[in-house]
C-alpha beads as a LAMMPS data file, in Angstrom:
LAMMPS data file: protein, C-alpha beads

145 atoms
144 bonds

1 atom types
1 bond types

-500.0 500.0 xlo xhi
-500.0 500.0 ylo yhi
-500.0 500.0 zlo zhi

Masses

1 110.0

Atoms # bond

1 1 1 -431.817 -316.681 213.414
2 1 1 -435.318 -316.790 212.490
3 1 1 -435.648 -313.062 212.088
4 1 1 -432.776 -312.736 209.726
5 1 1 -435.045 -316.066 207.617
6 1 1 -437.938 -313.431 207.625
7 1 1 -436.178 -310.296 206.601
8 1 1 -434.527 -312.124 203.877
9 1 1 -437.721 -313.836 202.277
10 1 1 -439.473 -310.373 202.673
11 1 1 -436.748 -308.527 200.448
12 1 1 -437.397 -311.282 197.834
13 1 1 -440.954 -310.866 197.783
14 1 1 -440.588 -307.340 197.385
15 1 1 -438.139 -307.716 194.290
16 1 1 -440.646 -310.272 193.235
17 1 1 -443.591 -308.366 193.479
18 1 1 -445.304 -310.507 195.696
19 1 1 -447.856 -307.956 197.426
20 1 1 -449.558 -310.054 200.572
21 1 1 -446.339 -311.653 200.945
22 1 1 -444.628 -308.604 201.340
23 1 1 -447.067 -306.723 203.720
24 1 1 -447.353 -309.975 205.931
25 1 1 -443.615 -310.069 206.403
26 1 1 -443.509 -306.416 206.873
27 1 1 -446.101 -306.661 209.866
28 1 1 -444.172 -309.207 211.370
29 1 1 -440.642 -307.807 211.180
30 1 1 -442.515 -304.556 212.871
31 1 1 -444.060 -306.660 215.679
32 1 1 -440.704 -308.229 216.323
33 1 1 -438.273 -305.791 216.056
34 1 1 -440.943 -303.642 218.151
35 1 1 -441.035 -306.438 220.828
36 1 1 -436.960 -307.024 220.679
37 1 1 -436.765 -303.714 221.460
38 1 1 -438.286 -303.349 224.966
39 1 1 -436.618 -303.707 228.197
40 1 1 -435.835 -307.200 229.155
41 1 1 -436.282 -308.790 225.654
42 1 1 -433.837 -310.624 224.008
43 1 1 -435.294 -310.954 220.288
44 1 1 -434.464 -314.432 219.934
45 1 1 -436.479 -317.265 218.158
46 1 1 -438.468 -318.332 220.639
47 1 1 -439.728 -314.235 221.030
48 1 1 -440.059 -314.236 217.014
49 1 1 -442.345 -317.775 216.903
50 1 1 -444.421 -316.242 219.674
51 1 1 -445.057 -313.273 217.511
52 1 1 -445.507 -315.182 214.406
53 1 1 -448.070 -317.539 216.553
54 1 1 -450.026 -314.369 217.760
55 1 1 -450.380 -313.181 214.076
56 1 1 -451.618 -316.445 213.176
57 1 1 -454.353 -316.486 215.661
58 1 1 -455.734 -312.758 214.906
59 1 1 -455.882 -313.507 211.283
60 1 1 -457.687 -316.668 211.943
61 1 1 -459.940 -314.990 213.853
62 1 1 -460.762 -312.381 211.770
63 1 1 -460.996 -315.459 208.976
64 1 1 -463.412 -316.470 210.639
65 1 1 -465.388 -313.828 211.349
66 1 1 -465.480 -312.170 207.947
67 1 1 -467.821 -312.669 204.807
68 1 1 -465.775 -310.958 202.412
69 1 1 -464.233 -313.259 199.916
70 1 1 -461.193 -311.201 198.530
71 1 1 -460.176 -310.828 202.366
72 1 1 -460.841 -314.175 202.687
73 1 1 -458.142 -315.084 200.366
74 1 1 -455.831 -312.775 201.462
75 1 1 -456.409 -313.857 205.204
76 1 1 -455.285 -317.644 204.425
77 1 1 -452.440 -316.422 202.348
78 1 1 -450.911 -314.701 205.185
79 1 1 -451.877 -317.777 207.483
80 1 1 -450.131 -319.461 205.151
81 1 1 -446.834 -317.338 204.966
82 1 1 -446.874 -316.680 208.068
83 1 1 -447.174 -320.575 209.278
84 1 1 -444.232 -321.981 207.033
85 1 1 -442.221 -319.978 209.811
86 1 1 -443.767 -322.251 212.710
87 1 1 -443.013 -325.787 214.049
88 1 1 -445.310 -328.350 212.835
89 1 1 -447.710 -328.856 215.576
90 1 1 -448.969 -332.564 216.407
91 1 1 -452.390 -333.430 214.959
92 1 1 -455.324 -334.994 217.527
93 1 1 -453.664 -338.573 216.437
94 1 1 -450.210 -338.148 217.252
95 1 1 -451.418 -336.005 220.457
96 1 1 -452.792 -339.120 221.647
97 1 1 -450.057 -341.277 220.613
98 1 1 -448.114 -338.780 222.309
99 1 1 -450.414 -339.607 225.210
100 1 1 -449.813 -343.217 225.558
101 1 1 -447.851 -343.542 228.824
102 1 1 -450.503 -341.331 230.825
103 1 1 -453.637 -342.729 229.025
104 1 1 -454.538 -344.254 232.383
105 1 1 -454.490 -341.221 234.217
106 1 1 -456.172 -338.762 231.797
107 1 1 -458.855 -341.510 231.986
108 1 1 -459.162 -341.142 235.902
109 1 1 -458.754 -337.673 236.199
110 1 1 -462.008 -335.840 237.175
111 1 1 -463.066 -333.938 235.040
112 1 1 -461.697 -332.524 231.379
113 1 1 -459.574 -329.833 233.481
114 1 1 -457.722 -332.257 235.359
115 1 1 -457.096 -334.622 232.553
116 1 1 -455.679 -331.191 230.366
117 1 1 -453.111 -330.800 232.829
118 1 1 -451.773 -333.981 232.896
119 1 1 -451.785 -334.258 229.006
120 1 1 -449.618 -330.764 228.941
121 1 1 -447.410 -332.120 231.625
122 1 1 -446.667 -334.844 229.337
123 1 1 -446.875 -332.847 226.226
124 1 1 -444.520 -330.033 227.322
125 1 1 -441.853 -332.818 228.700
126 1 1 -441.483 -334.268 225.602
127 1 1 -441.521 -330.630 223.717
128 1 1 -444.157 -331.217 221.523
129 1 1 -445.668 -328.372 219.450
130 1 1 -449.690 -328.477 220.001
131 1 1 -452.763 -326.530 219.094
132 1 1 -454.949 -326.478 222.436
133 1 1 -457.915 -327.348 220.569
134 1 1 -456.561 -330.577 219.019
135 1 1 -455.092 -331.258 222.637
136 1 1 -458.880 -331.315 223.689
137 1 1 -459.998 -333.445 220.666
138 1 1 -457.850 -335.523 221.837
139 1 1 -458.568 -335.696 225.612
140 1 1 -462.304 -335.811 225.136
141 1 1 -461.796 -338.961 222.690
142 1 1 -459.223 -340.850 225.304
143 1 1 -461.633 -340.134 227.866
144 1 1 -464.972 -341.427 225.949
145 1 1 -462.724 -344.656 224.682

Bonds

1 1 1 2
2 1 2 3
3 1 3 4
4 1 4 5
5 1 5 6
6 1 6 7
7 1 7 8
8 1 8 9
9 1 9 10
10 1 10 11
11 1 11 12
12 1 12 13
13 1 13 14
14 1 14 15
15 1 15 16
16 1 16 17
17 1 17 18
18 1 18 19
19 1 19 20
20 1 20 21
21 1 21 22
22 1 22 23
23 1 23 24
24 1 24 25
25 1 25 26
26 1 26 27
27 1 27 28
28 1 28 29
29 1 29 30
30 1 30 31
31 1 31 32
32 1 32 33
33 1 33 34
34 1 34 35
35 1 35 36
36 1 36 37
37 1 37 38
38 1 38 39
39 1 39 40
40 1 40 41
41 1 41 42
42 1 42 43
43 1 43 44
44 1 44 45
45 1 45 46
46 1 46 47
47 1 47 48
48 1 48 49
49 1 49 50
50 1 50 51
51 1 51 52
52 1 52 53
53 1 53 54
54 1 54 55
55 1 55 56
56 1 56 57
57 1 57 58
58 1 58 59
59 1 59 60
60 1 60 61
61 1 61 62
62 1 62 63
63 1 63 64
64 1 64 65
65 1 65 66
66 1 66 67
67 1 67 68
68 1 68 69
69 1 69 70
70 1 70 71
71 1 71 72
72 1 72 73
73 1 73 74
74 1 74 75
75 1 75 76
76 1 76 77
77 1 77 78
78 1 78 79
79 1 79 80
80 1 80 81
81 1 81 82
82 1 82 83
83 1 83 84
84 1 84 85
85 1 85 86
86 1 86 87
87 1 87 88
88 1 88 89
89 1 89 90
90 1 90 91
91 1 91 92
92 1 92 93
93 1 93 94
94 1 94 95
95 1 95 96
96 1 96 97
97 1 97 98
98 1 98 99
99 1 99 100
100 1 100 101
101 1 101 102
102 1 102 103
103 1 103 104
104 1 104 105
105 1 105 106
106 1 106 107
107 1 107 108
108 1 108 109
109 1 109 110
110 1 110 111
111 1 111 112
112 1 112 113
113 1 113 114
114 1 114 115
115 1 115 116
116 1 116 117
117 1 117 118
118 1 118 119
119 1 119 120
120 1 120 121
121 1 121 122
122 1 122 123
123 1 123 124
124 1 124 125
125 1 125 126
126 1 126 127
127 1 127 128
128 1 128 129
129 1 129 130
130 1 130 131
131 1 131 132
132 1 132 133
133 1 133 134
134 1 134 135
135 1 135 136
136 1 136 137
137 1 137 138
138 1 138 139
139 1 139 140
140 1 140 141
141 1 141 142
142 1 142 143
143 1 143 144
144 1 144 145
């Protein structure tokens, strides 16, 4: 299991002295083990990636939002960590290969709501791993093609 990945790699980097690797880790196997633990969880992988996604997202937002170079560093260090855990998500070019067999409908949906939908419909049969914002990349390029 993922979790048992996580815990593992966070003992080394505490033998290792690896500081932001250690407190990263640390945060997550607190969010998860927190989240495991409430009724109707089951603690599985797809519970720990939506955790490790979450943590992704608030430090990139705070990455953004932050002049401070040392936290800077720190902040895409974690991201870092923290996104060696994830699937690889599809880039805008292989979203739109991805894309292919509904190209013609994106194109006629309309508006950019409409034409979302059908890409995720497509997207999510084929289980592909995306980042919403390269999704719309994407869209807005098929649809301006």
């Amino acid at each position: 299991m993922l979790i048992d990945q996580i815990k593992a790699r966070m003992f080394q980097a505490i033998k290792a002295g690896a500081t932001v690797e250690k407190e990263i880790l640390r945060v997550a196997m607190g969010e998860i083990t927190t989240e495991a633990a409430r009724p109707g969880r089951l603690g599985n992988d797809e519970e720990t990636l939506a955790i490790l996604r979450k943590l992704v997202k608030s430090n990139e937002e705070t990455l953004s939002s932050t002049t401070d170079a040392d936290q800077r560093v720190v902040l895409q260090e974690e991201i870092a960590i923290l996104s060696h855990y994830l699937p690889k998500s599809l880039g805008p070019d292989e979203i739109t290969a991805a894309l292919a067999p509904v190209i013609l409908q994106i194109r006629a949906a309309g508006n950019d709501g409409q034409a979302t939908g059908i890409a995720m419909k497509q997207l999510k049969s084929t289980a592909a791993v995306v980042n919403g914002r390269d999704v719309a990349i994407a869209i807005k390029a098929m649809r301006n093609a």
